[in-house]
N, C-alpha and C positions, 0 to 999 in steps of 0.2 A: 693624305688628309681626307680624300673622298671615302676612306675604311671607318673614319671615326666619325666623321660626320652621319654617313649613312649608320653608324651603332649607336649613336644618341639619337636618331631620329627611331629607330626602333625602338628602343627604352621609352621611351615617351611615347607611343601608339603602346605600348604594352601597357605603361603604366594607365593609358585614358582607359584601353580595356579592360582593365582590374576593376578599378573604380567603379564604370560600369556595372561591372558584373556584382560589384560589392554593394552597391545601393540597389539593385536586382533583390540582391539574397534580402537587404535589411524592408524591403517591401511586399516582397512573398512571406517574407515570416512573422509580420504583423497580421497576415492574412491568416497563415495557419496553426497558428497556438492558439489555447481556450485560455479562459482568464480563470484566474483563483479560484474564485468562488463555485466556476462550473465545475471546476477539479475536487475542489472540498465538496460539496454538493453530489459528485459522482460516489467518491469514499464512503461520505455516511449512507449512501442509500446501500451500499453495496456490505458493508457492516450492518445493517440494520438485519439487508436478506440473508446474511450469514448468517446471524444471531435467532433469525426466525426457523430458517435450516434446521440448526444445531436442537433447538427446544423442541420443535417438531420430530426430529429424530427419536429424542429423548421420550417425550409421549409416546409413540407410534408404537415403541418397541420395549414402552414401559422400564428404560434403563435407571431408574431412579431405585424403585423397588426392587431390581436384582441386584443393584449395588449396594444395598442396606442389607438383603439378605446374606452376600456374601463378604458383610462386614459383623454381621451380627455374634459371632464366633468373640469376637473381639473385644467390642461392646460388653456380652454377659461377662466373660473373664476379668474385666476391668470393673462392673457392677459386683461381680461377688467379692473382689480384695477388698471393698469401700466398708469403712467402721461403720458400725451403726448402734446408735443408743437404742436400747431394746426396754428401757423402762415404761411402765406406766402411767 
């Protein structure tokens, strides 16, 4: 009897330790998450500097105009198929 006695006494300091440690965790991790709004707040500002990136890019190294030039091939051959009334 002193074998089962002393292994429920054990289960029970285990389980008080669990608990413990499990209301531990649910009070540090109220401490350490951010709330919503800093998370959405983080994302747009971080799209925003993306977006400004990208068009900066795009300026800097003039990629607008060599991509209209190296569309333009394309452009006049589809301008010269187009019908056109030629009357006066």
């Amino acid at each position: 009897m002193s074998k089962k006695k002393q292994r429920i006494k054990d289960l029970i300091e285990y389980k008080e330790k669990l608990e413990s440690v499990k209301n531990g965790i649910d009070v540090t991790k109220g401490e350490k998450t951010m709330s919503g709004w800093v998370i959405a707040l983080i994302v747009i500002a971080a799209v925003i500097v993306g977006l400004f990136l990208l068009t900066f890019l795009v300026y800097m190294f003039n990629l607008d105009m060599k991509l209209m030039a190296a569309m333009e091939p394309i452009f006049l051959k589809h301008y010269d198929k187009v019908e056109r009334d030629e009357h006066l």
